[in-house]
N, C-alpha and C positions, 0 to 999 in steps of 0.2 A: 492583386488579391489581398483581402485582409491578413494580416498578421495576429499571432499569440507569439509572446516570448514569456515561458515563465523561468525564473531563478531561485535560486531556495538552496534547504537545505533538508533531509530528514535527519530530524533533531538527535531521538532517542527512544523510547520506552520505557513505561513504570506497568506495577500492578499487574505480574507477571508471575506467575508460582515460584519459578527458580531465575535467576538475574543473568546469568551469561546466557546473551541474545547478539542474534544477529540478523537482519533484515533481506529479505530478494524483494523486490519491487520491480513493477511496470505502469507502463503507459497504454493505456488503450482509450482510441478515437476512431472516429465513424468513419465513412467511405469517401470522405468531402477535404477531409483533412491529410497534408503531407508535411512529413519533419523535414524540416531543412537542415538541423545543427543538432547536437545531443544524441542520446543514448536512450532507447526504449526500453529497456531495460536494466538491470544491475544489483551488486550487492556490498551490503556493507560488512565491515569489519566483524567482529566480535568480541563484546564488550564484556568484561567481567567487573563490573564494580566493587570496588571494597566498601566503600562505605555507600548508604543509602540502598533505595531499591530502582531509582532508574539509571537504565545503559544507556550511556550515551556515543551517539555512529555521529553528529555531525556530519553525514555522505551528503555529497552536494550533487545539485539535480541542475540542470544547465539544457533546457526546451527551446526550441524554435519553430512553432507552426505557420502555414501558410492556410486557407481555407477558402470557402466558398459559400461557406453556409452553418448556422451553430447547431446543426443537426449532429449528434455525435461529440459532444463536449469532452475534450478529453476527463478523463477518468485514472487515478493513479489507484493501482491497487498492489496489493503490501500480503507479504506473509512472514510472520516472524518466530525465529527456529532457535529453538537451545542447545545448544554444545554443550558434553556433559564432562567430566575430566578427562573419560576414554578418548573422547574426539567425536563421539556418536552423534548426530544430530535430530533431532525430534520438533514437529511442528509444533509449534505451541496457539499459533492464531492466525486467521485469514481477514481483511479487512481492505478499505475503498472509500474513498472521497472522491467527490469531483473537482479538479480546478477551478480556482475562483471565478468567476467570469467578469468580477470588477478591476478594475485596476487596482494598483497599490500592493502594500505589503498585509498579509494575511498567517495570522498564526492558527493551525488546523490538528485538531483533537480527534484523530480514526479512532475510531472502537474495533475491537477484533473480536470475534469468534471460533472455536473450531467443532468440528462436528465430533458428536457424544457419541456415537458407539452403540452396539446391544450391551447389556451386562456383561456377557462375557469376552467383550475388548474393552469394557471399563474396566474387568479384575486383572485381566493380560498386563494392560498399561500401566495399571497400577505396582504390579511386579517386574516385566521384562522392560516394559516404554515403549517407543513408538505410538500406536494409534493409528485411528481412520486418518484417512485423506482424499480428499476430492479427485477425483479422477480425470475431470477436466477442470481446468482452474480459470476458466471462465465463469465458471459460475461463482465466482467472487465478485462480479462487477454485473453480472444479469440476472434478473430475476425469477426468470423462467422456470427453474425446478427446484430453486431455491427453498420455496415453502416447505418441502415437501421433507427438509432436513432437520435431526434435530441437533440441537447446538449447545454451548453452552460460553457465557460470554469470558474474555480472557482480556487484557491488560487493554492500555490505550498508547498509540503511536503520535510522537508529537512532532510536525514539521511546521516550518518556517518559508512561504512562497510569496514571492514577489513577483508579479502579475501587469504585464506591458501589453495592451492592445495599440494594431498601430492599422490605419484606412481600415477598419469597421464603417465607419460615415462615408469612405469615399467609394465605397464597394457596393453599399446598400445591405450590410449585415448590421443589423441593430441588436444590440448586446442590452 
């Protein structure tokens, strides 16, 4: 079967209201595709930066797929959360790239968003914190009911993937 190996790192985040962030991320792939090696999911540290405004997780990402077909591409999606001095944690943004599908090394800019609220969880949040949150976190990588949310856009997520395809040509999956 064709192989994917990707290697990487999620870098960090900038352009985030308040700086101590820390990231959960996954991997989501179609019904064709199976991990041989790596972790589907995970979370990184949290960063408090003294100077500047991005945190940086350097969390390393470490993929092995095996497949049958590029139906299903994997899909890495990202939500990234602030810890506040209590310890509290608050979403700050939902986001999603797909794996490159070329080889090589590739440096990748997520945009995030999180969903806005009526007025009166915008003045809640505004005083207490927390906020909405997606009830299934699927819909960060489908598009399905997506439209239908209002949003409001939140920092950008910066990773680092290195991208090995290996018998694509011997398999007859053409990338």
């Amino acid at each position: 079967m064709a192989e994917l190996h990707v290697i990487g790192q999620i870098v960090g985040a900038s352009g985030f209201p308040q700086s101590t962030l820390f990231c959960k991320w996954g991997i989501h792939t179609g019904g064709a595709w199976r991990l041989l090696s790596g972790l589907r999911e995970g979370q990184t540290q949290v960063d408090s930066p003294q100077n500047g405004e991005m945190a940086f997780w350097s969390h390393p990402i470490d993929l092995h797929y095996t497949t049958k077909g590029l139906q299903g591409w994997p899909k890495l999606h990202l939500q990234v959360w602030h810890q506040d001095s209590f310890g509290r944690c608050e979403l700050f943004g939902y986001g999603y790239c797909h794996v490159p599908s070329s080889p090589g090394h590739h440096r990748l800019r997520c945009v995030t968003w999180r969903p806005l609220g009526s007025w009166q969880e915008q003045l809640a949040q505004t005083f207490v914190g927390g906020g909405p949150q997606l009830r299934s976190p699927d819909l960060i990588y489908s598009g399905a009911d997506r439209y239908r949310l209002h949003t409001v856009a939140m920092g950008t997520v910066e990773l680092e993937l290195g991208v090995m395809l290996r018998y694509f040509d011997k398999y007859g999956v053409e990338s």
